[in-house]
N, C-alpha and C positions, 0 to 999 in steps of 0.2 A: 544130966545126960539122959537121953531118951532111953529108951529101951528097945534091944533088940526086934522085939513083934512089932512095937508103933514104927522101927526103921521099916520092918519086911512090908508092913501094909503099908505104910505110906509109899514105899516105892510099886508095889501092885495097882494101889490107885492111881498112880502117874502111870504108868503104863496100860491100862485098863481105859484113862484117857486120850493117852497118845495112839492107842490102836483104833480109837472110835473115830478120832479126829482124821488119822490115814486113810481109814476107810469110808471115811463119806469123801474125803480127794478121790480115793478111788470110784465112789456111786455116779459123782460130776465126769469121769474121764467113758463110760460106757456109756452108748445111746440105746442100744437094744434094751428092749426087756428082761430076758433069762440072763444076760449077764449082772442084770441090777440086780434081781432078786436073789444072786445068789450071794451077790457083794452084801446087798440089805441083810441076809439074814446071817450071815460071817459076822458081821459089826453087833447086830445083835447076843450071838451068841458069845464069839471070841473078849468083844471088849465088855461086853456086861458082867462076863461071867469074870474076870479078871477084877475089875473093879469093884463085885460084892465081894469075892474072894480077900480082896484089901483088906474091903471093911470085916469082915469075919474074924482076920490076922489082927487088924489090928486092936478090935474091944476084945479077943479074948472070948471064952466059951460062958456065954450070958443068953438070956431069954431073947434079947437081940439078934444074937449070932445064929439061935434057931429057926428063929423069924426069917434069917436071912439064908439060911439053907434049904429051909422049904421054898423060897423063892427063887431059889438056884435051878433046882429040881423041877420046877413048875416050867421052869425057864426052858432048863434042857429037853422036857418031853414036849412042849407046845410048838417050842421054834422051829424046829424041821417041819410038825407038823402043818404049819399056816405057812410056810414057805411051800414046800407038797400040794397042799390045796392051792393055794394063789397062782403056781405056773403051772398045775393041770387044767385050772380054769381055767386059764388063757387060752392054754394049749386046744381045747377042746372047742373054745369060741373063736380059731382061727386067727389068732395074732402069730 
């Protein structure tokens, strides 16, 4: 019988994928720009962040799981940031 944590990550990773997978149906359903970018950077955020979160739960507190927090983190201050820059840019060149 599996163990409690590989159940909790395994079901994080399926969900981690299923909200990436929603989210790019959602990127195909807008034609504008500011409404993609903001879908793009959701998918980025929401479903990455879910899916390392998985894998984190489920190998347990190892050199890995470090690896994969500092990638969290990395994750969390950049994405808003290059979402930020990409639609002021726009914004500024008159799209």
């Amino acid at each position: 019988m599996a163990s409690i944590l590989e159940i909790a990550g395994s079901v994080l990773i399926a969900a981690g994928a299923i909200l990436m997978v929603l989210g790019t149906f959602g990127l195909l359903k807008f034609k504008r720009f500011y409404p993609r970018i903001l879908i793009s950077s959701k998918i980025d955020t929401v479903g990455m962040l879910t899916l390392l979160l998985g894998l984190v739960v489920r190998h347990g507190f190892s050199f890995f799981s470090a690896k994969i927090v500092l990638i969290i983190v990395i994750l969390l201050i950049l994405n808003p940031l290059v979402a930020h820059i990409l639609s002021r840019s726009a914004y500024m060149s008159g799209e």
